[in-house]
N, CA and C of each residue as an Amber inpcrd file, in Angstrom:
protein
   246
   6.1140000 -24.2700000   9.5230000   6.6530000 -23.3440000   8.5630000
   8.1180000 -23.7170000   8.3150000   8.7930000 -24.0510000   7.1500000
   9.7720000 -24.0610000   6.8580000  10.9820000 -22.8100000   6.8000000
  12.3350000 -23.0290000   7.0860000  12.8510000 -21.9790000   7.2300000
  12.9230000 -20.9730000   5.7070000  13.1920000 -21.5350000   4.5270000
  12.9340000 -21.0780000   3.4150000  11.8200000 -19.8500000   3.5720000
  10.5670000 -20.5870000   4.1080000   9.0680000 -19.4690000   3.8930000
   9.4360000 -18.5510000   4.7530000   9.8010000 -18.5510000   5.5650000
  10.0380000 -17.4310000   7.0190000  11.0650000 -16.4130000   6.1190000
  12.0150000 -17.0480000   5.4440000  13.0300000 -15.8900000   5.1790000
  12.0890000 -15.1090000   3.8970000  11.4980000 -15.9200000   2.9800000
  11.0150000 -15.1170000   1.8180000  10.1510000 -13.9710000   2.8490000
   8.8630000 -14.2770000   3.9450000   8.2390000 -13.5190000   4.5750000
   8.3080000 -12.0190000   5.1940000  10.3760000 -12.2860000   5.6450000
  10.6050000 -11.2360000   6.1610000  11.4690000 -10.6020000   5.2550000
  11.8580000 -10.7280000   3.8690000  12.3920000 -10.4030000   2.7630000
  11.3000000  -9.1570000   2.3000000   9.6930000  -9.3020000   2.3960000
   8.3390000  -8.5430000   2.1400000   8.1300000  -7.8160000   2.9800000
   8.9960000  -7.3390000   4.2340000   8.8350000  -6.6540000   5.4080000
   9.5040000  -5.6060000   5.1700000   9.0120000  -4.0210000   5.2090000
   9.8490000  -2.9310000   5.3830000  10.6340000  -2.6090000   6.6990000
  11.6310000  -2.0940000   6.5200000  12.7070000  -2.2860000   7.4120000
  12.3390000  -1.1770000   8.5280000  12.5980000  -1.4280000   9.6690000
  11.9520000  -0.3890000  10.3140000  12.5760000   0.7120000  10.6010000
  14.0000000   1.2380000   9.8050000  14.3800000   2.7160000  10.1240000
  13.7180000   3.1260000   8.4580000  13.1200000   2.8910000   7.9160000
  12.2600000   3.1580000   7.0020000  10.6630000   3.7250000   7.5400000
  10.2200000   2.8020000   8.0220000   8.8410000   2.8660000   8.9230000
   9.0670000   4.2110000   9.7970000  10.0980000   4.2020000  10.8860000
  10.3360000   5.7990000  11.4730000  10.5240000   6.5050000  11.4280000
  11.4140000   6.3330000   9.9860000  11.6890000   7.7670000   9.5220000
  10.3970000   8.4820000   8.4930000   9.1620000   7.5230000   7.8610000
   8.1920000   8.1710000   7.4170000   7.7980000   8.4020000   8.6600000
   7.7090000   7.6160000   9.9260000   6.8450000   8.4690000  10.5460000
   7.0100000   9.7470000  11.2120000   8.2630000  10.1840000  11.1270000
   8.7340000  11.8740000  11.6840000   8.6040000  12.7420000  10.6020000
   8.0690000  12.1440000   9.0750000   7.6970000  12.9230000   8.4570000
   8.2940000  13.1210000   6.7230000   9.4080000  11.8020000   6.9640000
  10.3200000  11.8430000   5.3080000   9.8450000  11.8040000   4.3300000
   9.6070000  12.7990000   3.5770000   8.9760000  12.0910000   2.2020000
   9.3970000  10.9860000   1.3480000  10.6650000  10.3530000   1.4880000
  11.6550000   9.8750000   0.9580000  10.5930000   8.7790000   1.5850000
  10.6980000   8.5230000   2.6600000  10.0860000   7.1660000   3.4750000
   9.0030000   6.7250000   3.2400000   8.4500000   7.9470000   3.0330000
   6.8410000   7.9350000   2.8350000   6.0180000   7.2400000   1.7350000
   7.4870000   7.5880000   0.3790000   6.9660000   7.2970000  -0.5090000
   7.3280000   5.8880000  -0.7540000   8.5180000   5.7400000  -0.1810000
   8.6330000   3.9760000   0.3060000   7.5710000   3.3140000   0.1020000
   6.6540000   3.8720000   1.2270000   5.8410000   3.1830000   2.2880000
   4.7550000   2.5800000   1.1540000   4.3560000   3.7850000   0.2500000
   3.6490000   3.9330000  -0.5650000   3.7400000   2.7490000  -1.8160000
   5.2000000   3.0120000  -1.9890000   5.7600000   2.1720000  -3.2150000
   5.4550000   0.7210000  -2.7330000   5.8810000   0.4230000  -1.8800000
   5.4050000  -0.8290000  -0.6250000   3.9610000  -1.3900000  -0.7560000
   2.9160000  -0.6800000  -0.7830000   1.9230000  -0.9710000  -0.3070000
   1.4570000  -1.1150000  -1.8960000   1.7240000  -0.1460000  -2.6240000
   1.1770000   0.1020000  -4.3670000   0.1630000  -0.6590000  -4.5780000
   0.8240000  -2.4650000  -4.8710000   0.1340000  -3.2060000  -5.3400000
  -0.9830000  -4.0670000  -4.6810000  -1.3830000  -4.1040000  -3.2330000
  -1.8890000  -4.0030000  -2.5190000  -3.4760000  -2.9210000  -2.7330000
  -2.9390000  -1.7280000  -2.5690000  -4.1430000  -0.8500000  -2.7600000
  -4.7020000  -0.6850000  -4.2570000  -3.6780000  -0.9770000  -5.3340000
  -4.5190000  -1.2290000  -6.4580000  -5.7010000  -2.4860000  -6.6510000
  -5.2600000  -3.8370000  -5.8830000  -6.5420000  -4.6900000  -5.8730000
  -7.4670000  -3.8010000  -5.0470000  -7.5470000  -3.2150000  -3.9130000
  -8.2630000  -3.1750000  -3.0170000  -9.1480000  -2.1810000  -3.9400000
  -8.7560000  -0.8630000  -4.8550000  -9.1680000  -0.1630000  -5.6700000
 -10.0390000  -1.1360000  -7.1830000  -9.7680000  -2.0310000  -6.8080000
 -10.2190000  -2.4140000  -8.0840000 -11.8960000  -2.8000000  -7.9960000
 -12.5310000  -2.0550000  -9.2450000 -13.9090000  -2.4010000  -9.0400000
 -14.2500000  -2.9760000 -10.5240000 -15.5510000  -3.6210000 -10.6530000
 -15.7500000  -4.3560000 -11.9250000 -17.0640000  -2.9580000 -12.4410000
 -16.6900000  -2.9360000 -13.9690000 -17.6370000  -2.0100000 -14.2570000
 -18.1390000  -3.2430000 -15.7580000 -19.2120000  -2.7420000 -15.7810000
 -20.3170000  -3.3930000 -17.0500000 -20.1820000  -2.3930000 -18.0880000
 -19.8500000  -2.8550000 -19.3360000 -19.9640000  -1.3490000 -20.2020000
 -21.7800000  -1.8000000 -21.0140000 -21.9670000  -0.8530000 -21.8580000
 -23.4360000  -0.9010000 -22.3400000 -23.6570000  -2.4250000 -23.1110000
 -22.4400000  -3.0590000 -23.5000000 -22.4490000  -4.2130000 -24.3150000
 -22.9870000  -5.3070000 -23.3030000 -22.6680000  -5.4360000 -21.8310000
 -22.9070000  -6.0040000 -21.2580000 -21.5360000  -7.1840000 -20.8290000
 -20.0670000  -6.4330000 -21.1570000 -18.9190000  -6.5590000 -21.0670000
 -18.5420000  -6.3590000 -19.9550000 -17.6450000  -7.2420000 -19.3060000
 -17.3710000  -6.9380000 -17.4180000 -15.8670000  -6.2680000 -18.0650000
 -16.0390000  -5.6270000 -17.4890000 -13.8570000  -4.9760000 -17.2900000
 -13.7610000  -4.5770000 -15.4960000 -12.3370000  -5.0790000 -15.6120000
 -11.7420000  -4.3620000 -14.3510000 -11.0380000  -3.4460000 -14.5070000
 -11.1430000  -2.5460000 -13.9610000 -10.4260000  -1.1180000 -13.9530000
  -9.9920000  -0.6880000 -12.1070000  -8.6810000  -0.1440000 -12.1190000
  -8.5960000  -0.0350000 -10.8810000  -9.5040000   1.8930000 -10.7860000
 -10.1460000   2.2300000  -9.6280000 -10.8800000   3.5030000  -9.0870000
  -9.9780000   4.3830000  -8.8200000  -9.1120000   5.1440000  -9.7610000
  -8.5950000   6.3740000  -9.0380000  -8.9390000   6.9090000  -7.4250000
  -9.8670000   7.6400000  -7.9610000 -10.4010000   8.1530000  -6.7820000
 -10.3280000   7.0670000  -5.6160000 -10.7990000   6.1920000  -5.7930000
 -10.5920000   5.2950000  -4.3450000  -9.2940000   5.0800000  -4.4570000
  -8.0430000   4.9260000  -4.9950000  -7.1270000   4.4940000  -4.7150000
  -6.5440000   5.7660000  -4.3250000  -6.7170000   6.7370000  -4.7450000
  -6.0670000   7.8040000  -4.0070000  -6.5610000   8.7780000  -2.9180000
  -7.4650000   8.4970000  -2.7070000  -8.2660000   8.3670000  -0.8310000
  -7.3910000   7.2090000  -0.2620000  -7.7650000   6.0230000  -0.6900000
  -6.5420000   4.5730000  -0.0630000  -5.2960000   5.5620000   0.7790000
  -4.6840000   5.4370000  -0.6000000  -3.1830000   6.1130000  -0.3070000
  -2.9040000   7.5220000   0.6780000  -3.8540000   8.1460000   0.4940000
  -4.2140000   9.3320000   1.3230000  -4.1010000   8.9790000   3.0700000
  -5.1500000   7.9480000   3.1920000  -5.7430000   7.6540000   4.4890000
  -4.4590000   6.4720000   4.9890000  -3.7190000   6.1120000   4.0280000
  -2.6190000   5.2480000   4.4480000  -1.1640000   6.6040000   4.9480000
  -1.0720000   7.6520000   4.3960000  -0.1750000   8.6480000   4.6090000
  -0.4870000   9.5890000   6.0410000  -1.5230000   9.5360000   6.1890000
  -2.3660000  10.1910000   7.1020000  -2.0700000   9.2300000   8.5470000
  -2.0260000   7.7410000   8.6040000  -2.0230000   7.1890000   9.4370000
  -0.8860000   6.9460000   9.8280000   0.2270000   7.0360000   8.4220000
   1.7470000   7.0930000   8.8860000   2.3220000   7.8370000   9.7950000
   1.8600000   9.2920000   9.5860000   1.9940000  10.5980000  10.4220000
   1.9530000  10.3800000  11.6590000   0.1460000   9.9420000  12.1960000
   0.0550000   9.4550000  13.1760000   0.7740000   8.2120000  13.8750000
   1.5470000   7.3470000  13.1110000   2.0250000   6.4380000  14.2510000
   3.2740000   6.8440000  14.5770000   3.2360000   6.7460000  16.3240000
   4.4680000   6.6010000  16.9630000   5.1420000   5.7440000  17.3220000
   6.4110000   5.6340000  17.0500000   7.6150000   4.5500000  17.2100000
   7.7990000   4.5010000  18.7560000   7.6030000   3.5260000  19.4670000
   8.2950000   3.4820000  20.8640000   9.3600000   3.6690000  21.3850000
């Protein structure tokens, strides 16, 4: 690994008085966390739908993306900082 890639790597890393302070409960942090992850859970949300033409579209799933985001806020709560 070159030193260049290592720095871009940890440039994509949230800082961790960010990380602890969502996890005691900040909304401020939280939504960080969220803003952070965004583009991430929109692929993961993304499903292919067929319309009657027989046309593929991608559309990202609300609903699954905001269960995603849910179950990602939910787990924030739960983690404790050592």
């Amino acid at each position: 690994m070159r030193k260049n890639d290592k720095l871009e790597n940890e440039a994509d890393l949230l800082p961790f008085h960010i990380i602890e302070a969502a996890s005691e409960g900040d909304v401020v942090a939280i939504n960080m966390v969220l803003k952070h992850y965004e583009g991430y859970i929109a692929k993961l949300a993304t499903r292919k739908f067929i319309d009657e033409y027989g046309q593929v579209h991608y559309c990202v799933d609300e609903t699954l993306r905001r269960r995603l985001e849910t179950k990602l806020i939910t787990k924030i709560l739960e983690f404790k900082v050592a």
